[in-house]
N, CA, C and O of each residue as an XYZ file, in Angstrom:
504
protein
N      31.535     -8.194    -52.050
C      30.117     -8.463    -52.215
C      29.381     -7.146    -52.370
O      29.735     -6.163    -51.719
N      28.441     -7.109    -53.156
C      27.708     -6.008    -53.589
C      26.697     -5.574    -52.475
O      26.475     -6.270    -51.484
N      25.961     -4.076    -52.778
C      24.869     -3.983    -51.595
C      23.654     -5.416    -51.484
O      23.617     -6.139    -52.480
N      22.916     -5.696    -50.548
C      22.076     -6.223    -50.524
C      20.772     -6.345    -50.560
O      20.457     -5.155    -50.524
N      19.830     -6.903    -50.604
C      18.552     -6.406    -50.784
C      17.810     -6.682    -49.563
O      17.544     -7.846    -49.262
N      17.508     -5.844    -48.945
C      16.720     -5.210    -47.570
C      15.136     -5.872    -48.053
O      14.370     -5.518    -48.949
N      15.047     -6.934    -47.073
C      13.619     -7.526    -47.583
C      12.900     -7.814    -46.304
O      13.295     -8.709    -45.558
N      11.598     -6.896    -45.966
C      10.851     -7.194    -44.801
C       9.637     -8.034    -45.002
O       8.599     -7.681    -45.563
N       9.995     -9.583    -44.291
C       8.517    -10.026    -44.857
C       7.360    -10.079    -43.456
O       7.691    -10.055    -42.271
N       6.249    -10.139    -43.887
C       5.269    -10.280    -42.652
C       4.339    -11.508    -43.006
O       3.932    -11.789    -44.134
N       4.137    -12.033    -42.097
C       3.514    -13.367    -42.278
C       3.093    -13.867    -40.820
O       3.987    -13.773    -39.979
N       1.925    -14.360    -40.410
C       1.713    -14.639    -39.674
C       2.220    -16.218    -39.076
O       1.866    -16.633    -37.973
N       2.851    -16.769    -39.747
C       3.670    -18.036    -39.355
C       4.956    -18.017    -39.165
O       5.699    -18.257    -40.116
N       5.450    -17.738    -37.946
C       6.400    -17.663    -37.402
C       7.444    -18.889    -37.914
O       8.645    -18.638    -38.004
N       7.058    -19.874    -38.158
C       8.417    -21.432    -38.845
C       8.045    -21.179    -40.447
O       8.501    -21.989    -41.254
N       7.313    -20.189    -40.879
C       7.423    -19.904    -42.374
C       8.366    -18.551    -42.580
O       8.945    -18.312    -43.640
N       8.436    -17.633    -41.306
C       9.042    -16.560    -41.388
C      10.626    -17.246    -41.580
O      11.306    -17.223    -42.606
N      10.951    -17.812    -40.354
C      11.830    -18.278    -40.223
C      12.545    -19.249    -41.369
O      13.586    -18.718    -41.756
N      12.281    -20.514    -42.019
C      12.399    -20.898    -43.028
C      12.471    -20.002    -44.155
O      13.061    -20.496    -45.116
N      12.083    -18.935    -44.303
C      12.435    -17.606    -45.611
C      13.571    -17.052    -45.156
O      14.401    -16.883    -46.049
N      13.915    -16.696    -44.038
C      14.761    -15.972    -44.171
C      15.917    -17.036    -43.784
O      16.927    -16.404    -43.474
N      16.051    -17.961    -43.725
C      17.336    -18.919    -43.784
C      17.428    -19.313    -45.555
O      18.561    -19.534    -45.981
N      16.545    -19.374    -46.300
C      16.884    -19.556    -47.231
C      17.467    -18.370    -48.233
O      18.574    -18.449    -48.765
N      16.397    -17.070    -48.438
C      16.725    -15.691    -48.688
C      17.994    -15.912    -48.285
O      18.748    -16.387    -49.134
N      18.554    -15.627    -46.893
C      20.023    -15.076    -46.476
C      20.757    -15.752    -46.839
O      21.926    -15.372    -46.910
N      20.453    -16.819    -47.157
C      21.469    -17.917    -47.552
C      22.279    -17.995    -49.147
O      23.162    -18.590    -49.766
N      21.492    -17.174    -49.234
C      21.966    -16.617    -50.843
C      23.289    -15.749    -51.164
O      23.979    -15.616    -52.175
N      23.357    -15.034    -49.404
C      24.206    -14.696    -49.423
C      23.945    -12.993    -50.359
O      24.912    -12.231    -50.336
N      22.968    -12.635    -50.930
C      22.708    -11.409    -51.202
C      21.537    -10.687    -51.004
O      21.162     -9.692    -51.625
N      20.814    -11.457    -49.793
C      19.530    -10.708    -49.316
C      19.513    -10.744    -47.689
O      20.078    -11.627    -47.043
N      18.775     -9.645    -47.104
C      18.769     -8.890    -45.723
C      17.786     -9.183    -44.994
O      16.909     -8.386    -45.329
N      17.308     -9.983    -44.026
C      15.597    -10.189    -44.213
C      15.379    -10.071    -42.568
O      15.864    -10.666    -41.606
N      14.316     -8.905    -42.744
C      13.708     -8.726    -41.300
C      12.242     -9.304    -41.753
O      11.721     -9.199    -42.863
N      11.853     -9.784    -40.873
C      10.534    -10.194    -40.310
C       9.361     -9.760    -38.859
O       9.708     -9.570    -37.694
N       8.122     -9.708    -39.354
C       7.445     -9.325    -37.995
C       5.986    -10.451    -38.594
O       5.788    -10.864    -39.736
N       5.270    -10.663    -37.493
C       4.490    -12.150    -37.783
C       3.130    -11.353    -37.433
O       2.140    -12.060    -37.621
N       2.838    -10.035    -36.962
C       1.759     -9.236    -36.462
C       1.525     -8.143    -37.641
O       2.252     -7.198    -37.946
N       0.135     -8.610    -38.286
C      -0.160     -7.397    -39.275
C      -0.375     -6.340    -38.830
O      -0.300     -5.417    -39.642
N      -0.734     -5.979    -37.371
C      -1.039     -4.830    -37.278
C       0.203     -3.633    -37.009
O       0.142     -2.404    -37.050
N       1.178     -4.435    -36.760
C       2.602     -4.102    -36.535
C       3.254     -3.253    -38.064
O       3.778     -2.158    -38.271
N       2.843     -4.552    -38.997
C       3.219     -4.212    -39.765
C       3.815     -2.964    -40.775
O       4.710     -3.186    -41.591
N       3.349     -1.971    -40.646
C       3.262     -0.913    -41.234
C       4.544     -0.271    -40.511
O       5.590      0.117    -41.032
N       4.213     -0.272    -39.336
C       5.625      0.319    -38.095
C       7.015     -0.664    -38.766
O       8.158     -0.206    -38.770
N       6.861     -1.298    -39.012
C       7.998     -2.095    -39.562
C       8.284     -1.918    -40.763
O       9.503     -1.958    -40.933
N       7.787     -1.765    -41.552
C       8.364     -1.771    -43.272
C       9.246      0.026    -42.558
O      10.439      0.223    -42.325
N       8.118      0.949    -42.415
C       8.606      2.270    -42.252
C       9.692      2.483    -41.676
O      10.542      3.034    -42.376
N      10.035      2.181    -40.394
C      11.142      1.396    -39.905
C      12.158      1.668    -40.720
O      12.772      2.712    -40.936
N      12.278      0.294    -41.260
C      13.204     -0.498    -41.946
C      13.422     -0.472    -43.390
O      14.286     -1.092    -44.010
N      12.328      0.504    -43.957
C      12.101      0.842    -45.332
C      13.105     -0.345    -46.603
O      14.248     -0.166    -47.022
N      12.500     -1.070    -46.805
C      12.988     -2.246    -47.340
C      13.079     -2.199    -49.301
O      12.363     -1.483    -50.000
N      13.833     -2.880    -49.662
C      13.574     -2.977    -51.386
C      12.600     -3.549    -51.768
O      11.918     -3.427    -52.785
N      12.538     -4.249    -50.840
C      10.665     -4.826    -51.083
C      10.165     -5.277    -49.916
O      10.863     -5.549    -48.939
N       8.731     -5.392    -49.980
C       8.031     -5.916    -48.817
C       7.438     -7.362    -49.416
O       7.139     -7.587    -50.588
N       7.372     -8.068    -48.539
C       7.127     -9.316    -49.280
C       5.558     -9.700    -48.451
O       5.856     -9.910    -47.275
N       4.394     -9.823    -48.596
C       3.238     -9.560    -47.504
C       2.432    -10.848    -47.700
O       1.946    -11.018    -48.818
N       2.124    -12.253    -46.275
C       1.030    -12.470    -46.885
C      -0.284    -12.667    -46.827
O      -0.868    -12.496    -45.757
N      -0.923    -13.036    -47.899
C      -2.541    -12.420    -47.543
C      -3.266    -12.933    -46.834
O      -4.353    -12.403    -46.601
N      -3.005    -13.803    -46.416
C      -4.362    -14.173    -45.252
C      -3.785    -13.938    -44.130
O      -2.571    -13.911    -44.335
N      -4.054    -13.733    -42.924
C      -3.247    -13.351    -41.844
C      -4.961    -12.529    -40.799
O      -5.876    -11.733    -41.011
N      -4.430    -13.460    -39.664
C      -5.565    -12.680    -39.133
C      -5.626    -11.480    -38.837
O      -4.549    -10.937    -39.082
N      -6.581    -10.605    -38.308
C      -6.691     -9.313    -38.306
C      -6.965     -8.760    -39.577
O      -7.846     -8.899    -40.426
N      -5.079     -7.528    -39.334
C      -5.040     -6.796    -40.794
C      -4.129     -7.759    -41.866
O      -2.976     -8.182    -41.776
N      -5.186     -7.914    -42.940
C      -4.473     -9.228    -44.013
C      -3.517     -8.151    -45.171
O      -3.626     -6.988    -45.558
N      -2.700     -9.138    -45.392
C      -1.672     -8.459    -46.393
C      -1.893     -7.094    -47.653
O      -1.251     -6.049    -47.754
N      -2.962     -7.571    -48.435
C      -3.686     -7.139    -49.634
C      -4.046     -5.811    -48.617
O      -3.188     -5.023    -49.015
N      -4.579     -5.295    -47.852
C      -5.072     -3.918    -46.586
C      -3.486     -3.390    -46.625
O      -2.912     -2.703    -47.470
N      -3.044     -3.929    -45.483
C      -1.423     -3.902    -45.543
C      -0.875     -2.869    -46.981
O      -0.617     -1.667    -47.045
N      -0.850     -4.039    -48.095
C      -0.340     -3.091    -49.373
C      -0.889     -2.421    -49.589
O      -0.256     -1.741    -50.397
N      -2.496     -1.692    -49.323
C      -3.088     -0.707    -50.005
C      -2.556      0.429    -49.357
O      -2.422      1.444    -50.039
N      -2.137      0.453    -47.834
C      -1.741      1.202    -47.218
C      -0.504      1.791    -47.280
O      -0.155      2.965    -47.158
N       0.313      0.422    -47.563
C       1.710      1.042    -47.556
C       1.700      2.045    -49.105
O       2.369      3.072    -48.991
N       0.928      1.818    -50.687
C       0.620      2.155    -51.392
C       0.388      3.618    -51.213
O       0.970      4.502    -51.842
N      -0.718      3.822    -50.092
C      -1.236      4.981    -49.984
C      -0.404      6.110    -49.343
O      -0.512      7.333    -49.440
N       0.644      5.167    -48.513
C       1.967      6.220    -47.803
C       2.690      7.232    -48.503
O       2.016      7.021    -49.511
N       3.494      8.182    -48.885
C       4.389      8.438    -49.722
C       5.482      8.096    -48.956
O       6.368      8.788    -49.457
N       5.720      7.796    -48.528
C       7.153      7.360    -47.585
C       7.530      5.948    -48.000
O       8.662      5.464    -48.029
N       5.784      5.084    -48.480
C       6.131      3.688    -48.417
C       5.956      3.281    -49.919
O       6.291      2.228    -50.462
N       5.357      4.363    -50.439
C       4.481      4.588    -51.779
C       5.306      3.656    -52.736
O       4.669      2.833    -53.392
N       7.015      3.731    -52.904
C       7.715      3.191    -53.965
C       7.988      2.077    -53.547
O       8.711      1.675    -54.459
N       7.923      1.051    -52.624
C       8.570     -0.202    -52.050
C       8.178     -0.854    -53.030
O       7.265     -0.284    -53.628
N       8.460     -1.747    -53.420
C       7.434     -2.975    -54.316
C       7.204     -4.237    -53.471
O       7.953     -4.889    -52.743
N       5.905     -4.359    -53.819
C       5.333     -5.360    -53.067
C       5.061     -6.669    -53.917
O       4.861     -6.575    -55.128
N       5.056     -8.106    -53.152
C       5.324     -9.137    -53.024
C       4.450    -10.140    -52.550
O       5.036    -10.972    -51.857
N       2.982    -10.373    -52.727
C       2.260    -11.192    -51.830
C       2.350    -12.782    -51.954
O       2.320    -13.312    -53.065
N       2.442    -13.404    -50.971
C       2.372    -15.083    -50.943
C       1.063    -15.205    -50.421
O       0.260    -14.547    -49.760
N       1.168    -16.346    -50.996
C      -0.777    -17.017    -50.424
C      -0.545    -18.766    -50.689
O      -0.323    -19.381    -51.732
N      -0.691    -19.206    -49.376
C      -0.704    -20.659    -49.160
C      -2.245    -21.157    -49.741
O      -2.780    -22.251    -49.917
N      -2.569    -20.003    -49.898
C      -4.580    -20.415    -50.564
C      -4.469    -20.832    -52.276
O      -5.365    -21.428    -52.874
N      -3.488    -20.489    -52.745
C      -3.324    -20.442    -54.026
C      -2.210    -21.687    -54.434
O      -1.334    -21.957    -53.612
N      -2.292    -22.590    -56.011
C      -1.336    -23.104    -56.288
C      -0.442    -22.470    -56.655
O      -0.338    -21.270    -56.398
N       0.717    -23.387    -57.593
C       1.614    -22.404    -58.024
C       1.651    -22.333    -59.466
O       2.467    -21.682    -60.118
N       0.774    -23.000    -59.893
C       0.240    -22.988    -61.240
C      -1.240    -21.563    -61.347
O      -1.492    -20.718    -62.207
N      -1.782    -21.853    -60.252
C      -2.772    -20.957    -60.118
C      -2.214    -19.668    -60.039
O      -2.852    -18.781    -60.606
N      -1.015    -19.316    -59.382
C      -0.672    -18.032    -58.689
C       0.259    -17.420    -60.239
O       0.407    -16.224    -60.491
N       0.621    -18.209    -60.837
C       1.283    -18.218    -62.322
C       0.445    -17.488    -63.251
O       0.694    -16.459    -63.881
N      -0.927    -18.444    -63.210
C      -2.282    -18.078    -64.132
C      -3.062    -16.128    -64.047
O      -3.687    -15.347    -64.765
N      -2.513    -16.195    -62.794
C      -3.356    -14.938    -61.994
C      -2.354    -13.807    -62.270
O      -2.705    -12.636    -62.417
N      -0.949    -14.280    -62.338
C       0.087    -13.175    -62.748
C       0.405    -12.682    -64.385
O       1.074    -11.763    -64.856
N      -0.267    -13.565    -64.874
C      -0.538    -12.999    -66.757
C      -1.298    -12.007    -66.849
O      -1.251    -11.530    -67.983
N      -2.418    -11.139    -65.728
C      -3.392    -10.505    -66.580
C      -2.627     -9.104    -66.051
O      -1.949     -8.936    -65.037
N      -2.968     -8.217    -67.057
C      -2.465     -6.825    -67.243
C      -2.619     -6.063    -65.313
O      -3.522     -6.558    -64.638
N      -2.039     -5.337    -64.872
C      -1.811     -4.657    -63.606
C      -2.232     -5.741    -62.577
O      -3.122     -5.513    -61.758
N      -1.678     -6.735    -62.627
C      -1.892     -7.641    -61.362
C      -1.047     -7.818    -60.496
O       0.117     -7.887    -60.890
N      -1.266     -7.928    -59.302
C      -0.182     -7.487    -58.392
C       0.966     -8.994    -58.062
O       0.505    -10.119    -57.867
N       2.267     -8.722    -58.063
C       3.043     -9.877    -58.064
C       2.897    -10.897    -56.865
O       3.274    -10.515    -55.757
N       2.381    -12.158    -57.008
C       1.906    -13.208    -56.138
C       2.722    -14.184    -56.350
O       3.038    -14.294    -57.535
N       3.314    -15.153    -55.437
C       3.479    -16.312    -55.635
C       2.669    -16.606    -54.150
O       2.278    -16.002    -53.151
N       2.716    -18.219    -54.847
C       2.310    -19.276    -53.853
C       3.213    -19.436    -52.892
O       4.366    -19.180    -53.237
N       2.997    -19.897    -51.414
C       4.213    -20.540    -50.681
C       4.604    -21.872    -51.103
O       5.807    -22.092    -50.955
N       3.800    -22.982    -51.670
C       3.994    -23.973    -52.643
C       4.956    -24.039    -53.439
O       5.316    -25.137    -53.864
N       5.560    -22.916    -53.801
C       6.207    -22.691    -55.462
C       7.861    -22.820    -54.569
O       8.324    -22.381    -53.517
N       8.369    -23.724    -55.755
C       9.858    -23.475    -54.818
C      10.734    -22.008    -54.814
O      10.493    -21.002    -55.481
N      11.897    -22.250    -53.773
C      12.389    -20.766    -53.224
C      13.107    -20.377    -54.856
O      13.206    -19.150    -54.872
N      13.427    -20.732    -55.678
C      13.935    -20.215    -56.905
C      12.997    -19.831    -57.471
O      13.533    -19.290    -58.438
N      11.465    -19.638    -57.657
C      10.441    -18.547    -57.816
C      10.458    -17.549    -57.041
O      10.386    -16.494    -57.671
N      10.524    -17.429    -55.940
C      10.771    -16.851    -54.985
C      11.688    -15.555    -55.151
O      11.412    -14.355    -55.116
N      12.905    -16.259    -55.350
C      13.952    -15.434    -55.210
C      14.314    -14.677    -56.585
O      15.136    -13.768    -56.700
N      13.349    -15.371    -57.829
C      13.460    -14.972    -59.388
C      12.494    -13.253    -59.106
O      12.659    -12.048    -59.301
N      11.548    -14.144    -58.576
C      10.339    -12.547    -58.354
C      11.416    -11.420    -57.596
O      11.995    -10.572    -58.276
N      11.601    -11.522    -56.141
C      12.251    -10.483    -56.156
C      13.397     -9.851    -56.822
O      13.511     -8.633    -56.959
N      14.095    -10.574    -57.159
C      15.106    -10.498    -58.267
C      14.304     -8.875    -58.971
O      14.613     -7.711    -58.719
N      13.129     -9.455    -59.970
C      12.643     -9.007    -61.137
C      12.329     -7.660    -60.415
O      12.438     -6.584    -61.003
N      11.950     -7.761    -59.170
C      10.549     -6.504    -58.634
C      11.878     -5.786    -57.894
O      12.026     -4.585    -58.120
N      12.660     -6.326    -57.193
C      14.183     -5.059    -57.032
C      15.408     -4.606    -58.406
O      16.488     -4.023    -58.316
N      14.730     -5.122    -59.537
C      15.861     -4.680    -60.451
C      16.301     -3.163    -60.651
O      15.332     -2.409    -60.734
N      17.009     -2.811    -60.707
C      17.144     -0.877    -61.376
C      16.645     -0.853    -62.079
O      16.521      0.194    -62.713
């Protein structure tokens, strides 16, 4: 089996964390740490420096979209590629919003895990 892909997601729903990473791992070619506290967050990607961060945006406190500007602004965290879900959005909507030029990669939690797992696919390729 080949290396794997190191994927830290943060989400404030602990049975959504959980449900991702049984499915992710289940693939059998992805690594998945989780933390459910945005403010944590940052201590954790750095941490664990991941192939991607998967972040999502509503979350009380510090919300995802803050989160990525930061990890953005890191040079340590600067190259991760980021990943936001939003249960606020469809998956037709979150589709619509990913056509326009420098938009940041979104899916819905709506959208099934083979969107899911296509995006990171695309956003960890070489």
């Amino acid at each position: 089996m080949g290396q794997q892909t190191r994927i830290v997601i943060i989400d404030d729903d602990q049975d959504a964390c959980d449900l991702l990473k049984i499915q992710l791992e289940g693939t059998g070619r992805m690594d998945v740490t989780y933390n459910t506290n945005g403010e944590e967050a940052l201590a954790t990607i750095a941490r664990e420096l991941p192939d991607i961060a998967i972040l999502d945006i509503n979350m009380p406190g510090t919300h995802g979209v803050k989160i990525g500007s930061m990890l953005a602004a890191d040079s340590a965290t600067a190259a991760i590629p980021i990943l936001y879900l939003s249960g606020m959005v469809t998956p037709d909507e979150a589709e619509n919003m990913a056509k326009g030029e420098n938009t940041p990669s979104l899916i819905s939690k709506g959208s099934p895990i083979e969107e899911l797992i296509g995006a990171i696919d695309n956003l960890t390729a070489p």
